[in-house]
N, C-alpha and C positions, 0 to 999 in steps of 0.2 A: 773619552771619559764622559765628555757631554750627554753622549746617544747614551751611552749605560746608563747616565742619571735619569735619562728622559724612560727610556724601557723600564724602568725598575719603578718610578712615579707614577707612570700610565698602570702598569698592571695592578697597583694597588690599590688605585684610582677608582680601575673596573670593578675590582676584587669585593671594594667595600660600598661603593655605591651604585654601581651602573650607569653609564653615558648615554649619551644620543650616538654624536659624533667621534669615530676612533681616529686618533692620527696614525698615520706611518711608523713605523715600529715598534708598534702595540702587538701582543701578543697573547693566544687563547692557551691553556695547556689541557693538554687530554684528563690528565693522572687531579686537575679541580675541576669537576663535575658542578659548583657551587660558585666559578668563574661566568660570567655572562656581558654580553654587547646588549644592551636590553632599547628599546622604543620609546618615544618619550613618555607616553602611558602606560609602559610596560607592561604592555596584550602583548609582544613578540618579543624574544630575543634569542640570539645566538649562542651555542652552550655546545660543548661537551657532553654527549649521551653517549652508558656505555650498549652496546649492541645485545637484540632479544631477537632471542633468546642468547644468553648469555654464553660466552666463548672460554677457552681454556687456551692459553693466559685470557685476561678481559681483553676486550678490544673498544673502539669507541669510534662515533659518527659525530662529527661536526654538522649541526642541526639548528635550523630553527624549526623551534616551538611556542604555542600558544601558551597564553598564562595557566599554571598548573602543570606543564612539561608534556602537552599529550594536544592534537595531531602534532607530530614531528609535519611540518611543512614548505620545506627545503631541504637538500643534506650537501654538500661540497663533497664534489664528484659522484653525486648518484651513491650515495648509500655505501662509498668507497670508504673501511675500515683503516683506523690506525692502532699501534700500541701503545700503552699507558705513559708510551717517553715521545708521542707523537704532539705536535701542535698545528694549531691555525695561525698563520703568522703576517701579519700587513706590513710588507717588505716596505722598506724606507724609497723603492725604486717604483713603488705603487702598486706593486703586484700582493694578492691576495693569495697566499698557498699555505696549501696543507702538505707537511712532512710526517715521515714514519720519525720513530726515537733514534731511527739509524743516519737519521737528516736525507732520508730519498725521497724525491719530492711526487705526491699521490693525485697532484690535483693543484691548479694554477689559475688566476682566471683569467689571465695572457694582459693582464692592461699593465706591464713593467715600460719606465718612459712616456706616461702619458698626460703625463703630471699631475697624479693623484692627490686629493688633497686631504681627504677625507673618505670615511666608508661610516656609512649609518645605516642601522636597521628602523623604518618607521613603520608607523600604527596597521599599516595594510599587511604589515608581513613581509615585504621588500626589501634587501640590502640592497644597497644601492655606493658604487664607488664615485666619489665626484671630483673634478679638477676645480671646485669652486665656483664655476659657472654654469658648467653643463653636467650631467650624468654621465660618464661614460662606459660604465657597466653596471648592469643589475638582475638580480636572481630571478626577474619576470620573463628576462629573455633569456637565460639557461633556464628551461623547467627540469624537474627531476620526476618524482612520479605525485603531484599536487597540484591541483589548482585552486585559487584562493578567487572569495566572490568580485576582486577588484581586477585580478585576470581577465585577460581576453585570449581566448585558445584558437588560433588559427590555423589556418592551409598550409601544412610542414613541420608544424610544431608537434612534436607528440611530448607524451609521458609514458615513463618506461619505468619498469620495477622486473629483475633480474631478465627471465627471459620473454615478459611479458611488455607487449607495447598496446597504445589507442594512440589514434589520429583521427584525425578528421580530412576527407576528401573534399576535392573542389565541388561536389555536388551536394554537397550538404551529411553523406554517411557516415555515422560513426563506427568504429570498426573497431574490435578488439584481434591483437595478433601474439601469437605464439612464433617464438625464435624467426619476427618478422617474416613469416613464410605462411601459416597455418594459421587463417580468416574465422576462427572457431564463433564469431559471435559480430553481428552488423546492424548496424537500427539506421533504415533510409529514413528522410521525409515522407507525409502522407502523400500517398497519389493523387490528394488536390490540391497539391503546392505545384502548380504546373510554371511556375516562374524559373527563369534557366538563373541563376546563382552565380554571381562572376565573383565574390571573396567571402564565402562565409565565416559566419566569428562564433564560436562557443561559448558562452558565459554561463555562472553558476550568480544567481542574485543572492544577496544579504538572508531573501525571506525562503529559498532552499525552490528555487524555480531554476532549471536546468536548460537554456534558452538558445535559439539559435537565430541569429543576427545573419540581414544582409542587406546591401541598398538597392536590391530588388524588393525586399520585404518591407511592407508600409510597417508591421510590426513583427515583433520575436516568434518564430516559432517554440511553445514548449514541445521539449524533448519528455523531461521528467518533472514530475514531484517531488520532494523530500518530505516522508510522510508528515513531518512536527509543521508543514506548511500552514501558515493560518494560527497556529498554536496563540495564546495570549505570550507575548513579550518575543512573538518570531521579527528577525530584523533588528531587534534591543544590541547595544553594543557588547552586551554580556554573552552575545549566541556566536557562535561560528562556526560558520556552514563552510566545509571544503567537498571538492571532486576529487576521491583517491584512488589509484591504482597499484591495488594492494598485492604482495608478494604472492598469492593466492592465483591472480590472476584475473581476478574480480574487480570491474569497478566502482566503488559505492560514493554517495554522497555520507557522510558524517558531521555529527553535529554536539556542539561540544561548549557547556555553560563557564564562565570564565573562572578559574580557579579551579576545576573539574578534570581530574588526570585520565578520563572514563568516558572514551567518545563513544558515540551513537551512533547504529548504524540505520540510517535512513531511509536509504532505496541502493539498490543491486541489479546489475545490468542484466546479469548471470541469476534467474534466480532458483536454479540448479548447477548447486558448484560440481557438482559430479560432472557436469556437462564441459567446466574448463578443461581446456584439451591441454594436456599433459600434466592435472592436476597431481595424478599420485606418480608423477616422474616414468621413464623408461619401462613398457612392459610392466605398472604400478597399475591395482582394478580398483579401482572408487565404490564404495557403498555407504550404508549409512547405517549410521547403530543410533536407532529412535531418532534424532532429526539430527545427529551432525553428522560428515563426511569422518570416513577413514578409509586407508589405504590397505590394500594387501596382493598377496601376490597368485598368478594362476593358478599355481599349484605349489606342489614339494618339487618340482624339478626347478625351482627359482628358489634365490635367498633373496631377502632384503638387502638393498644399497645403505650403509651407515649413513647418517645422516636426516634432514625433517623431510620425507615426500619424495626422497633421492631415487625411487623406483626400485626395481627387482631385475636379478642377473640368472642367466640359465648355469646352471648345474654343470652341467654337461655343455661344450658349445658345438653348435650344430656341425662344424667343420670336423669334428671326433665322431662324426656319427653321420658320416656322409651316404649318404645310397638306403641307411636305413630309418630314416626320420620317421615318424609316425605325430597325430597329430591328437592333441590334446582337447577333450570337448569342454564347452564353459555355455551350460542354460544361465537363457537369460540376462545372456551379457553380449553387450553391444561394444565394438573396437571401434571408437570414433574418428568418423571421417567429414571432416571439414572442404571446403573450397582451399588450395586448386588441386587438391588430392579426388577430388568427387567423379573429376573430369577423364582425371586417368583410372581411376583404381574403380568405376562400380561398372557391374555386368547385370545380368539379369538372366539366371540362373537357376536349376532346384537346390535344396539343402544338400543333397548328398555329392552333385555335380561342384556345389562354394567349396566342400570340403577335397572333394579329392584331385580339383583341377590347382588347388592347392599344395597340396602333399607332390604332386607329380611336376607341379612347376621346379624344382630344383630352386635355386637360387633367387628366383623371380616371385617370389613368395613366401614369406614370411606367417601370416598368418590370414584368417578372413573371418566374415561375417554375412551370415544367412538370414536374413528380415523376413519375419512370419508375418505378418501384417497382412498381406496379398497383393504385394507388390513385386514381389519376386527376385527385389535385387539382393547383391551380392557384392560385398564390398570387401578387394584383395589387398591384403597390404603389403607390397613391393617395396617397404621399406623398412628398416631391421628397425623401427619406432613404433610399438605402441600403446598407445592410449585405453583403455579399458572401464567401462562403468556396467557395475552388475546392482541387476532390482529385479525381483520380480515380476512387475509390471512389466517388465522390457521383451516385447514380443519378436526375440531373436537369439540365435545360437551361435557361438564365436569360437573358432577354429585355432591354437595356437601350434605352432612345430616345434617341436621337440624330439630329444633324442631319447630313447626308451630305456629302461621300460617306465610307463606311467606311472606316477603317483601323486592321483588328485588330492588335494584339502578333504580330510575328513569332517563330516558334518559335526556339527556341535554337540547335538546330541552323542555323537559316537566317542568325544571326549572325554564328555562327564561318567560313561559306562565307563571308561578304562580309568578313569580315577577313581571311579567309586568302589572296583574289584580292587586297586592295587591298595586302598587305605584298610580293606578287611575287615570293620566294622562289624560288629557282631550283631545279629539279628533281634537281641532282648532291649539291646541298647537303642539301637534304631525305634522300637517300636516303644519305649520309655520318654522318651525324645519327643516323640510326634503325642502321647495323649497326655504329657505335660504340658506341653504347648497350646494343644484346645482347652484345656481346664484354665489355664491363663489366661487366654482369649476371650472366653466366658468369664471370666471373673471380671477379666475388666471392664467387657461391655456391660456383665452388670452395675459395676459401680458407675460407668457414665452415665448409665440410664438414670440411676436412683440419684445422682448429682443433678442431672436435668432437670428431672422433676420437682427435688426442692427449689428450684430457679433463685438460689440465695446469691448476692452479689458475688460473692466470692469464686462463684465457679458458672458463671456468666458467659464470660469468654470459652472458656471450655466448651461449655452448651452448644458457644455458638458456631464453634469451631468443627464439635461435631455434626453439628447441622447439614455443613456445608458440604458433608459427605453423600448427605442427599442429593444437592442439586448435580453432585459428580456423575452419578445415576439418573440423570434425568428427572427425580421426582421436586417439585416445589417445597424449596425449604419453607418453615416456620417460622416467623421472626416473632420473640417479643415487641410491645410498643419501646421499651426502655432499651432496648438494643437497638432498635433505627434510628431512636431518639440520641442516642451516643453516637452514631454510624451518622448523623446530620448535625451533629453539632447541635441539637437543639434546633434543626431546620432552616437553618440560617442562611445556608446558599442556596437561592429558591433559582433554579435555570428557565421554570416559565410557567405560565399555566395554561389550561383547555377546559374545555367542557366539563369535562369530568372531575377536574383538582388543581392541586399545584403540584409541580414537581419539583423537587430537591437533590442536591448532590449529595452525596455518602458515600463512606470509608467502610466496607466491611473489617472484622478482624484478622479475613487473611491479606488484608491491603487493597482486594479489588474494590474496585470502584463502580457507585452504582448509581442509579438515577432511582428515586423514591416518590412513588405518585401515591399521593394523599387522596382518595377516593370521598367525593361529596355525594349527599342524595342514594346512599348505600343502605337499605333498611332490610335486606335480605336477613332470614335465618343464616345459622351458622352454617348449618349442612348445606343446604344451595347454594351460599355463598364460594365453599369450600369443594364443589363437584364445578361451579363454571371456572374456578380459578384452578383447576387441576385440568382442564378441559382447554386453557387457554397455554398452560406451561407444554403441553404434551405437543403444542404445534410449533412444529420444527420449520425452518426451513433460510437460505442464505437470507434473503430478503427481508424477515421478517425479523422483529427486537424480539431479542427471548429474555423471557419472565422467569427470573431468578426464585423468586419467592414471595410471602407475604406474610398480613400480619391481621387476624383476628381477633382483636381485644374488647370487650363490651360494644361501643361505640364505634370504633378505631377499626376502620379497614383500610388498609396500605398494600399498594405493589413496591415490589424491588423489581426492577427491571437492567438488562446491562449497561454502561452508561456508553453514549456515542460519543466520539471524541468532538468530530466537525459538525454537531449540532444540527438542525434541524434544517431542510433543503431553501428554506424561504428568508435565510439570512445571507443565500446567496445570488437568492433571484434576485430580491429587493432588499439589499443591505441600505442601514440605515449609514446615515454619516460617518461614523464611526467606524463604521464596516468596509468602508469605502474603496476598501484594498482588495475583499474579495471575489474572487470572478470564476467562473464557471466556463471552460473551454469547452465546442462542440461535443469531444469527442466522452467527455466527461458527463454531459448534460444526458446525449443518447442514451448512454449505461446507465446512468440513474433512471431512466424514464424506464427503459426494456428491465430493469431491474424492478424496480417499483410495479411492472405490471407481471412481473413473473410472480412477486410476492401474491396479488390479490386473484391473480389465476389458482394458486396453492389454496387459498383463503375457499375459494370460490366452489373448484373444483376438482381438490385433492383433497381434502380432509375428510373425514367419515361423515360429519354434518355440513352442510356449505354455511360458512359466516360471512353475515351481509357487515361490511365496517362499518358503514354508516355514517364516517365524515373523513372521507380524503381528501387531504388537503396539503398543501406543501409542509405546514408546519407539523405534520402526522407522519412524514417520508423523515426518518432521522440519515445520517451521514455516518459511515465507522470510520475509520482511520485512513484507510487505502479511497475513499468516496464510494462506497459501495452502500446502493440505499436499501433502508430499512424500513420497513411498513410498522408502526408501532399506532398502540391504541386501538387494536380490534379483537373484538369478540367482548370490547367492555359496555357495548349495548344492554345485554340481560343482566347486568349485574343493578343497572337503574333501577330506585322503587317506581313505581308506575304512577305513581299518585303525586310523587314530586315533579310539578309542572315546568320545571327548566328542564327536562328529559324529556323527549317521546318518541318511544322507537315502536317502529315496526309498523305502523298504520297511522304513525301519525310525524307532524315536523320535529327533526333537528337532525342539526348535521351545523355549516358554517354557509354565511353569505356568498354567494360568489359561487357555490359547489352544489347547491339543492338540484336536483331532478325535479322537471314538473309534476311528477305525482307525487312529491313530497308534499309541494306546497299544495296543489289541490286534495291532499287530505286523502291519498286513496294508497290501497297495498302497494306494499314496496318491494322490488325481487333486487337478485344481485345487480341485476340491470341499472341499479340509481348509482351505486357504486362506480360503474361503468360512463355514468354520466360525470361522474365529479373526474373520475379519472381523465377522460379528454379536457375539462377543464384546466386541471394540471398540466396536463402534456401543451396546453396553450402558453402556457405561462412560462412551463421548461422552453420553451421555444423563442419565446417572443421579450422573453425577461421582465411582464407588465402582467400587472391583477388582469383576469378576465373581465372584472366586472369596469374598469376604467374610463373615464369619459374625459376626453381632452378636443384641444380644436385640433390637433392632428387628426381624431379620427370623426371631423364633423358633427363633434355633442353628440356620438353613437357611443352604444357599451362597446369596446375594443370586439369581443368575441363577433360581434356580428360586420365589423368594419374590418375584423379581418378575413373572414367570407370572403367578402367584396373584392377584397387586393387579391386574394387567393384568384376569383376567378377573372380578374385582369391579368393573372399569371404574374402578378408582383411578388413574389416570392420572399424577397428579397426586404421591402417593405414592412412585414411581418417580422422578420429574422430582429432579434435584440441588435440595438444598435452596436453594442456592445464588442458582436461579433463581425461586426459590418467589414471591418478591412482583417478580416483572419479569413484564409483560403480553407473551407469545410468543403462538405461533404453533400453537394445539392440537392443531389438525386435523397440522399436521406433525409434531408430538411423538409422538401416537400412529402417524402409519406409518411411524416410523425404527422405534417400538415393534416393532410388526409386523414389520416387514423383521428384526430383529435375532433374533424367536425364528424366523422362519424359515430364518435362515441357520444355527441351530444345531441343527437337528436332527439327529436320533438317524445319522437314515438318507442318503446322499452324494446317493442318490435324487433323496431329497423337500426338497435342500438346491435355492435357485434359483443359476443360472449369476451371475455377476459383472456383464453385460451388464442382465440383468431386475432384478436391485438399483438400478441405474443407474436405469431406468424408473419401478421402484418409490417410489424416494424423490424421481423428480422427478413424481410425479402424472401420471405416463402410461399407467402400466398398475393396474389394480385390486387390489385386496389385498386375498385372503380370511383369515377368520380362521387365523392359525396352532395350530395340534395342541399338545399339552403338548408340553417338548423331556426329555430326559432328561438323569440327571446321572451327571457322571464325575467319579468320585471319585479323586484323584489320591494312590497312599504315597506317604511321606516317603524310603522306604528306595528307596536307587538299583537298580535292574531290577526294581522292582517296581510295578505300577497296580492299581488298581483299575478296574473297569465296571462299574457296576450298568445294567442295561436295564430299568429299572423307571417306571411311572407317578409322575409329581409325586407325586400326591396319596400315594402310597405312602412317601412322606418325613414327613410334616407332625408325626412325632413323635418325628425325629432330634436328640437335644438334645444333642451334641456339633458339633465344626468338626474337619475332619480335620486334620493338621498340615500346614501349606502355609507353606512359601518366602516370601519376599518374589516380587514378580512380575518383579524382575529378574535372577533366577536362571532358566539356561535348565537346559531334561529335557534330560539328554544320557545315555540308558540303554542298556546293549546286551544286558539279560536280556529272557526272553520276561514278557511281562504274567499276569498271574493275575488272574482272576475270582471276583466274591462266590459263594456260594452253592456252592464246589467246580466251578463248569461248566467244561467245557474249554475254554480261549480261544477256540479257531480253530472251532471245531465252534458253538458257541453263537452267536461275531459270526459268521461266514459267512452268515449265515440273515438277520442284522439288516443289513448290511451291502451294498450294492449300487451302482454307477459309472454308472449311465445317467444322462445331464441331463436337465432341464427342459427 
């Protein structure tokens, strides 16, 4: 009678407030979904979810989940369904089980007798069973298919989701596997982690860094990113970042604001699902209708399996049609084959040879695949399983056996003919139909036009909406000033400024978001104004920010530009305090750099005119989402009036401290080659994580750029390297020829400076790299129209024991006096001799 009072108190207990701690026969029921074990801050609790997609009768998963009911991240028994008369029940004997309504028991967590005293779910996500001293069971050590940022994923532990498993090997591999058998997908360590691994550990951190632990490793190897990394409020107690391996087959990171039933998907191991091997099930062909996956089947000689992704079954089976099989053709479609299938099943073969040693194999053959590529293999598959992804792009032809007679999928088009005859349609009616429709069409564009053009509040948005159909087409929208001004809040989030203006965050009204540069020192006509900014939209290219639109109002010249998520590359060379958390890993820094010189090779020498930037600079490289850099702020040279003296391009200084080319500062023609000089300047900096222009007693009261020369040719490599990186195992050999590349882009002479395109080369191991020559140093005054050039040998420094006085590196040279040189020489007369425009 006791226990019935205590079970009946407890569940009402749960029902109405939620607990920390559950005692012994306490009890979940399936059929209250609104029942919960909850954490004492209630970010986690334990519940009754019923099953999705939804089952007939309902079915239901003993679950936790995050606050809001969404990532599910645990389930008692893996995802193991019960029916609406099923429960979760904390036996009085200690044990933890879930029964069906039939009372058969689905799932136990085996700790009966061990003197349970209590079971809590806390703040990490953990249930956890305790005897009141110790732990003696918890959901960290049954995983199911979740890993949570407090987790440690170890050597034997996987996570498994239907017939899908990951692990992790004693060598550090990740490996995704299909019915434990089929290797479809593996991410090793870099080939300069040459450390031997004796227990590595997997973790997922709070701020979505995907990490790989060992006590060979001084620190973590990163695996991944989680795109929102870095995000303002990433790591907030409100964010939750899991590792999931989803029914799919996929494993993504997810990220999910608290109260938010609507996780995010972050990063993807797989980022071709068509590529998970046995995504659309048995003999299922994977394609994609505009960017999602769907499943279908070979042909008409297959039906679809009931069920989500359950594959396709032959018609006819091969055993009824023995001796006369003949063999089904499928363009363009690839039967995938994974490891340790590669090993028995590929040949190397012609196309007509994959197909017919197929057909003739009898039984030992099932189907294959002929790779056009020129590689010549031929992959048979010997096993009544396959896997199928068709695209276009897929430069191979896939064989499947079948019993006759053939009947391919009829194309699409050849659908809509036979629907179109069997609905009979009358020909007046048709042709009524279609020059209704252009009269309509016309009518309404004219009424948006003639709404535009009144530009009255009221049809504002409309305007701007249709605007936006421009930039769809590649041409530069037109903004009112009072639509950026709404789209800025009135300007109010300023994200920084340059030479040119300040820039501002905004909301367009189809919700995108943009970055708004307020243009200073703009006095151009409208039609000039309006041919260089149609001149700047029309240059395409990955590297480069593309110019959404603009805004020409009396006075008022503004860009819209796209907005970058991870902000500008020099918040994470030189992050300020605040910033302190951001880091830039090798492999990340490289791609920016090769990225950012692809961008100014485009700039340079792909476009119909070559555009000199005219101030690259880390805070000119923006960052997107994935860290892929963006060259923004060029071709806005000609837009400067000439006459406004904080500008002066093209024969005369500006650009930023720390990035001038010496014919800037001496006052003489400038070719892309000055471009080419700031860019090594950069590439010093990606490298070294320190301003070029720096002066400390580590580098003997020298500017860094020339003290690191010095270490370079003591062969200190290493030295140089950001401390940052100092105990992460990179990539050497690449460290020293960004080295290279970097003093060769900074020399003296525009000469012996290489083109933008041989950089490119350079830093991708195409072309060879000789030692580079000292470079020399420009010394930059403080006082405005005035430089300094010294044309002297490094080594002619080494007992310079001052720093000249230098700016912050966000102040741009905007000079309009002539430059002056050490030693009394005369500007033009001395550089004219050092100075010279032929390329490389």
């Amino acid at each position: 009678m006791y226990l019935n009072f205590h079970f009946l108190f407890s569940t009402l207990l749960i029902f109405t407030t939620g607990v920390t701690a559950v005692n012994p026969g306490t009890t979940l029921s399936a059929s209250n979904t609104n029942q919960s074990w909850s954490s004492p801050s209630s970010l986690f609790s334990l519940r009754f979810l019923p099953v999705d997609p939804p089952t007939s009768p309902p079915t239901f998963l003993a679950a936790i989940v995050y606050s809001g009911g969404a990532p599910i991240v645990w389930t008692a028994g893996n995802s193991l369904p019960v029916d609406s008369g099923g429960s979760l029940q904390f036996l009085t004997s200690g044990s933890l089980r879930l029964v069906n309504g039939s009372g058969t028991t689905v799932w136990d967590s085996g700790t009966a007798n061990l003197n349970a005293k209590s079971a809590t779910v806390d703040d990490s996500g953990r249930l956890v069973i305790s005897n009141g001293t110790n732990d003696i069971w918890s959901s960290f050590d049954h995983l199911t298919d979740t890993l949570l940022p407090s987790q440690n994923f170890s050597v034997g532990k996987v996570l498994k989701s239907g017939s899908y498993s990951f692990n992790l090997s004693n060598v550090g591999n990740l490996s995704l596997f299909w019915n434990d058998s089929v290797n479809f997908w593996n991410q090793s360590l870099n080939s300069t982690v040459n450390q031997n691994l004796t227990s590595p550990v997997l973790s997922l951190t709070s701020i979505g860094i995907l990490q790989l632990s060992d006590v060979n490793l001084s620190i973590p190897v990163v695996i991944a990113y989680s795109s929102d990394y870095a995000d303002a409020g990433s790591g907030g107690s409100d964010v939750l970042r899991v590792l999931k391996l989803d029914s799919d087959g996929n494993l993504r990171i997810y990220s999910t604001s608290r109260g938010s039933s609507n996780p995010i998907v972050r990063w993807a191991a797989v980022q071709d699902q068509c590529q998970v091997y046995a995504y659309c099930g048995n003999y299922g062909i994977c394609s994609y209708n505009n960017t999602n996956p769907v499943c279908g089947c070979p042909s008409k000689n297959f039906e679809m399996v009931s069920g989500v992704r359950q594959g396709c079954r032959r018609k006819v089976s091969l055993g009824d049609c023995r001796g006369n099989e003949t063999m089904l053709s499928l363009d363009h479609t690839q039967l995938l084959t994974y490891p340790p299938d590669t090993e028995s099943q590929t040949f190397f073969m012609g196309i007509s040879a994959c197909r017919g040693n197929c057909l003739s194999g009898s039984g030992a053959c099932f189907a294959s695949t002929s790779m056009s590529d020129g590689t010549g293999l031929c992959y048979i598959k010997s096993v009544d399983f396959v896997s199928g992804y068709n695209s276009p792009t897929l430069p191979s032809t896939s064989y499947v056996k079948v019993c006759p007679p053939l009947d391919p999928n009829p194309p699409p088009s050849l659908g809509e003919t036979a629907r179109e005859k069997s609905s009979r349609v009358p020909a007046w009616v048709v042709v009524a139909v279609v020059l209704g429709t252009l009269l309509g069409v016309v009518a309404i564009e004219g009424c948006f036009w003639f709404w535009c053009c009144r530009k009255t509040a009221r049809f504002g948005v409309l305007s701007a909406q249709y605007a936006l159909l421009e930039y769809a087409s590649g041409a530069p929208v037109q903004f009112t000033y009072k639509e950026l001004q709404r789209a800025t809040k009135g300007f109010k989030e300023k994200l920084g400024a340059g030479g040119f203006g300040a820039v501002y965050r905004g909301v367009l009204v189809n919700k995108t978001v943009v970055a708004v540069k307020q243009l200073e020192g703009i006095e151009q006509g409208e039609k000039q104004f309006r041919m260089e900014v149609a001149t700047i939209s029309s240059t395409h290219h990955l590297n480069l920010v593309r110019l959404i639109g603009f805004c020409s109002e009396g006075r008022h010249r503004l860009l819209v530009y796209e907005f970058m998520k991870n902000s500008s590359l020099d918040n994470f060379l030189f992050p300020k305090e605040e910033q302190s958390g951001k880091q830039l890993n090798w492999e990340y820094r490289f791609n920016i750099a090769l990225g950012t010189a692809r961008g100014i090779t485009y700039l340079h020498e792909e476009c119909r005119d070559c555009i000199v930037h005219c101030d690259i600079k880390p805070e000119n490289i923006l960052l997107d989402d994935n860290y892929v850099a963006k060259v923004s702020d060029f071709g806005l040279a000609k837009l400067v009036n000439p006459k406004d003296h904080r500008h002066r391009t093209l024969t005369s200084v500006r650009g930023t401290r720390g990035y001038l080319a010496p014919e800037w500062i001496a006052n003489l023609r400038v070719t892309s080659k000055s471009d080419v000089y700031s860019y090594g300047m950069v590439l010093l900096e990606i490298v070294s994580g320190r301003r070029n222009f720096d002066v400390s007693d580590e580098t003997n009261r020298k500017k860094f750029s020339i003290w690191a020369y010095e270490e370079f040719e003591k062969g200190n490599i290493k030295g140089i390297l950001d401390k940052r990186l100092a105990d992460i195992v990179i990539d050497m050999e690449q460290v020293t020829r960004a080295i290279k590349v970097c003093f060769w882009c900074i020399q003296e002479q525009p000469s012996q400076r290489p083109v933008m395109s041989k950089v490119v080369q350079m830093l991708e191991g195409v072309k060879e790299i000789d030692k580079p020559p000292p470079p020399k140093l420009v010394v930059e005054g403080p006082v405005s129209g005035t430089s300094t050039y010294i044309s002297s040998n490094v080594s002619a420094f080494s007992t310079i024991g001052a720093s000249p006085n230098v700016p912050s590196s966000s102040s741009s040279i905007q000079t309009s006096g002539v430059s002056n040189f050490a030693l009394g020489r005369n500007p033009e007369k001395a550089t004219s001799s050092l100075l010279q425009s032929e390329d490389l």
